[in-house]
NUTIMAR-810563 format. One line per 4 residues: number of its first residue (from 1); for each residue x, y, z of N, C-alpha, C, O. Coordinates in steps of 0.001 Angstrom, whole numbers, plus 500000, padded with zeros to 6 digits. Example, Ala and Ser with C-alpha at 12.3 -4.5 7.8 and 13.67 -1.06 7.14 Angstrom:
1 = 513190 494310 507800 512300 495500 507800 513200 496700 507800 514236 496681 508465; 512850 497750 507080 513670 498940 507140 512900 500030 507870 513409 501138 508039 $
***
This chain:
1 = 291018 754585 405136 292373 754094 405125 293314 755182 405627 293180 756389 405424; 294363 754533 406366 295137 755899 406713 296490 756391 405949 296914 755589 405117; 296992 757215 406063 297722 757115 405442 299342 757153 405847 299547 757457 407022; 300534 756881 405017 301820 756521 405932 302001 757743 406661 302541 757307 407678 $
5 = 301953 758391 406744 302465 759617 406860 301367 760032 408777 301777 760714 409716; 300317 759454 408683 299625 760020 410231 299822 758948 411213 299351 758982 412350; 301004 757365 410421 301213 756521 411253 302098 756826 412204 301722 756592 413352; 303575 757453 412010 304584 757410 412498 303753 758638 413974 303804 758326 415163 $
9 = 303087 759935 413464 301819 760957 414487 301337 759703 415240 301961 759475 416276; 300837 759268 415081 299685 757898 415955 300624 757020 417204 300272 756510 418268; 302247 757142 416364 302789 756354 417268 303224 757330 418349 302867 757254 419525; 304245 758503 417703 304208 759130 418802 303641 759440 419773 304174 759434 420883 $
13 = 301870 759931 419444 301154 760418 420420 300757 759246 421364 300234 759463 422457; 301058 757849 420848 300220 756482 422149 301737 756671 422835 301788 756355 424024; 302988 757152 422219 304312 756760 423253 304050 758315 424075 304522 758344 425212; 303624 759090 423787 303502 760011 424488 302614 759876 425869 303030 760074 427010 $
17 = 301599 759579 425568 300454 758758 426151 301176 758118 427376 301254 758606 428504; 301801 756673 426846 302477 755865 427708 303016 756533 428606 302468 756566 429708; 304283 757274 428370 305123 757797 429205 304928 758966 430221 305777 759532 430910; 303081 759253 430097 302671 760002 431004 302104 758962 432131 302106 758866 433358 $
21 = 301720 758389 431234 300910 757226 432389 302005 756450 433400 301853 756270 434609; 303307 755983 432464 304207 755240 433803 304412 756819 434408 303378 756919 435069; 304895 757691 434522 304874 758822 435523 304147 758757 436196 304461 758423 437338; 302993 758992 435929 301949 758544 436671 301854 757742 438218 301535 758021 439374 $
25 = 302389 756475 437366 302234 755417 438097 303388 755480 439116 303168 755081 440259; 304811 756035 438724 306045 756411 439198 305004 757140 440671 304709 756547 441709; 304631 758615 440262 304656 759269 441467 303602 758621 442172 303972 758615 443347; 301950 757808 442046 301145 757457 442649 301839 756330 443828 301412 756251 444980 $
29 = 303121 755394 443220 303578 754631 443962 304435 755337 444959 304295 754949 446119; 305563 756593 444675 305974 757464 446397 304677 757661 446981 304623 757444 448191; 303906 757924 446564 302626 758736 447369 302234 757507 448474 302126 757548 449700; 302063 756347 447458 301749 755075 448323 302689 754898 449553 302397 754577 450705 $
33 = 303725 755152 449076 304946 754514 450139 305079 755723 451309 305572 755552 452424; 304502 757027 450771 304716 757707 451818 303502 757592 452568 303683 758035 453702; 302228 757136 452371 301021 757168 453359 301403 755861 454289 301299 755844 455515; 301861 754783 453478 302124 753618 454438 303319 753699 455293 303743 752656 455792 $
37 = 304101 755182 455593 305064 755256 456464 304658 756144 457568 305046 756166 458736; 303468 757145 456717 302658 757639 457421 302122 757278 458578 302320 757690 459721; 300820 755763 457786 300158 755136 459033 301364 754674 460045 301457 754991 461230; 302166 753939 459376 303134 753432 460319 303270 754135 461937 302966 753829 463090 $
41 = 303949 755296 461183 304566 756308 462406 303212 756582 463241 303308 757171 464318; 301959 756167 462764 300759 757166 463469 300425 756338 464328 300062 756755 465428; 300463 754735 464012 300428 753627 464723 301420 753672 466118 300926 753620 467244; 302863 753775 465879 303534 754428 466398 303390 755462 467440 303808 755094 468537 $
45 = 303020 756383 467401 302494 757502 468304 301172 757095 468850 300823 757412 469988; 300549 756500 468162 299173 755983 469199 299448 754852 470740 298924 754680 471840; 300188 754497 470225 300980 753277 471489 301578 754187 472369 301291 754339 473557; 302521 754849 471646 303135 755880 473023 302557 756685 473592 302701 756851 474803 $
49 = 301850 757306 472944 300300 757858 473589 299505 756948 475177 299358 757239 476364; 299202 755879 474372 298413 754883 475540 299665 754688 476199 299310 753762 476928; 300954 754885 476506 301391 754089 477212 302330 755254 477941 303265 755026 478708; 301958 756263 477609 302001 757246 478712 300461 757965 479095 300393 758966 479808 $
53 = 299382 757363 478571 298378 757346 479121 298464 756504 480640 297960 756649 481754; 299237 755723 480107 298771 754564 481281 299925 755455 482852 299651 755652 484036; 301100 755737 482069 302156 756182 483179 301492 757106 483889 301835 757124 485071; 300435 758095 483506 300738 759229 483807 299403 758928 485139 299072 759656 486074 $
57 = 298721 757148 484592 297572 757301 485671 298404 756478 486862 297855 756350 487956; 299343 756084 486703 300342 755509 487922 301156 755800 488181 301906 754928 488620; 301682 757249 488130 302695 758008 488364 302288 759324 488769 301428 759874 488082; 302742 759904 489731 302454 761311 490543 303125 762503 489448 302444 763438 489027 $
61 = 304232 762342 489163 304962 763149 488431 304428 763701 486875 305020 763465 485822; 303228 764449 487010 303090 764275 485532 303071 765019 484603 302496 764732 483554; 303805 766317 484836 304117 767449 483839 304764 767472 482857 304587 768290 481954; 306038 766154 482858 306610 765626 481691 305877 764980 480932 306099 764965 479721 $
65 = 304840 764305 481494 304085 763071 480736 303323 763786 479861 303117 763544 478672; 302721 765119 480859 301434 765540 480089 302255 766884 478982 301615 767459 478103; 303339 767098 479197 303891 767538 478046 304558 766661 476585 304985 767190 475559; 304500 765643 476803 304850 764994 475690 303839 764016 475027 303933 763274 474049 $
69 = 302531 764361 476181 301341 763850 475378 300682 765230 474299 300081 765011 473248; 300971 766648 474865 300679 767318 474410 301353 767341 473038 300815 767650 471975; 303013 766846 473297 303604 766893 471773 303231 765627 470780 303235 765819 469564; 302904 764314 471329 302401 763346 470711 301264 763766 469679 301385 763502 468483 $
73 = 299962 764546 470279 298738 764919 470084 298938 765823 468957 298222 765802 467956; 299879 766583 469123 300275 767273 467652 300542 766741 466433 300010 767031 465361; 301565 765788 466698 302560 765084 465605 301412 764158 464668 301486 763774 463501; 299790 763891 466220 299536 762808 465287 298006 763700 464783 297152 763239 464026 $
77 = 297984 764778 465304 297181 765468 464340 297480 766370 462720 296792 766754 461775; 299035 766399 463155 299321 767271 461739 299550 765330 460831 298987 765236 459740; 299973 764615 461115 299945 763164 460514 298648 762989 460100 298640 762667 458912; 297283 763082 460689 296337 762963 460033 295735 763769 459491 294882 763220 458793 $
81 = 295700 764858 459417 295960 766189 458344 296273 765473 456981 295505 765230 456050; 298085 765107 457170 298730 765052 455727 297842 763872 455219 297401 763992 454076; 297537 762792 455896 297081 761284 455209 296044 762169 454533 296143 762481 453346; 295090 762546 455285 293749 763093 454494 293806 763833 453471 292985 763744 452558 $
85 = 294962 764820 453483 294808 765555 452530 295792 764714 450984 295489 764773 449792; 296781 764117 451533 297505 763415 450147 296799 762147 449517 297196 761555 448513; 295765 761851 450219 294784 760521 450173 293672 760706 449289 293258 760035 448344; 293271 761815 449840 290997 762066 448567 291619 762606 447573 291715 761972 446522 $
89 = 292136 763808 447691 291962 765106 446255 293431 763726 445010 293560 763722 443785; 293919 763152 445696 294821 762723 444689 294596 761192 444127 295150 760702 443144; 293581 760519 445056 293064 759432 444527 291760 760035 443247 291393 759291 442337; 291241 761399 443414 290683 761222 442917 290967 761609 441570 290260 761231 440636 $
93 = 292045 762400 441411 292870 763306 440074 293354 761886 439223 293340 761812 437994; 293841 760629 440267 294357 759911 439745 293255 758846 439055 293669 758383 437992; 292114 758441 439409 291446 757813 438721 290909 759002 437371 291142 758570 436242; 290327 760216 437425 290130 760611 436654 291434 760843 435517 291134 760628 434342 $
97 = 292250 761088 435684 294120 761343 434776 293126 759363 433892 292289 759234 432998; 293809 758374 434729 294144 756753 434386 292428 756865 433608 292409 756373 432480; 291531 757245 433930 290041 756934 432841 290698 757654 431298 290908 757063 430239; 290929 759187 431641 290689 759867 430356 291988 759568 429333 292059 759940 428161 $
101 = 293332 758545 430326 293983 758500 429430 293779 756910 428855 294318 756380 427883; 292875 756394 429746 292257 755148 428874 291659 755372 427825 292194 755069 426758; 290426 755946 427864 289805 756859 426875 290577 757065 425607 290280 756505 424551; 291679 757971 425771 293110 758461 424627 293959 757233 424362 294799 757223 423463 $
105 = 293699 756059 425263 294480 755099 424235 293794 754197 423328 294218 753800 422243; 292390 753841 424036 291415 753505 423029 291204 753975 421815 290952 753191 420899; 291257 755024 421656 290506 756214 420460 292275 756543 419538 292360 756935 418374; 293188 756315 420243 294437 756025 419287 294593 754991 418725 295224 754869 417675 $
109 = 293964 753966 419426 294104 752279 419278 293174 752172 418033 293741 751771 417016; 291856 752456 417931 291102 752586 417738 290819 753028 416184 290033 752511 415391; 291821 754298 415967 291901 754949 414498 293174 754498 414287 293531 754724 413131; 293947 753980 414916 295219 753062 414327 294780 751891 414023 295041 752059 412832 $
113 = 294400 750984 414040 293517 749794 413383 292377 750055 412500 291668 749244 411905; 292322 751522 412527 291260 751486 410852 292173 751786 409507 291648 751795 408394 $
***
């Protein structure tokens, strides 16, 4: 049986709990919104890419072309850099964080109903 006194402890620590987890969920959703502006823009630069691919094979002039393919080629290599790197190491922090604090709400849940 528990007693009054480790109820009001039990509550705090599941509101504690909670309010890590919507954080959580707070920053996992910018993260979301910034990879899907990410692809966007990368989508973006891949077209202008092909389509000064295409100019530069029907056009004589091509030192501008092939300089702003050179700057394209950058933008969309440091772009796939960031996707990769804000994408694995943080999907994976984030399923492990959302298990172990499942785990901690069970096992609060758990000795609060005994």
């Amino acid at each position: 049986m528990s007693s009054p006194e480790s109820t009001p402890t039990k509550e705090n620590d599941l509101e504690q709990v909670l309010i890590e987890v919507e954080r959580s969920l707070i920053e996992l959703q910018k993260r979301h919104t910034q990879v899907k502006q990410n692809l966007k823009k990368r989508s973006q630069l891949l077209e202008r890419q092909e389509e000064l691919k295409q100019l530069q094979k029907d056009n004589s002039t091509q030192e501008p072309i092939k300089t702003e393919l050179r700057h394209l080629q950058q933008e969309l290599e440091t772009l796939d850099l960031n996707l990769e790197s804000s994408l694995l190491p943080d999907i994976f922090w984030q399923v492990v964080r959302f298990v172990f604090l499942g785990i901690v709400m069970g096992w609060f849940l758990h000795s609060w109903a005994i």
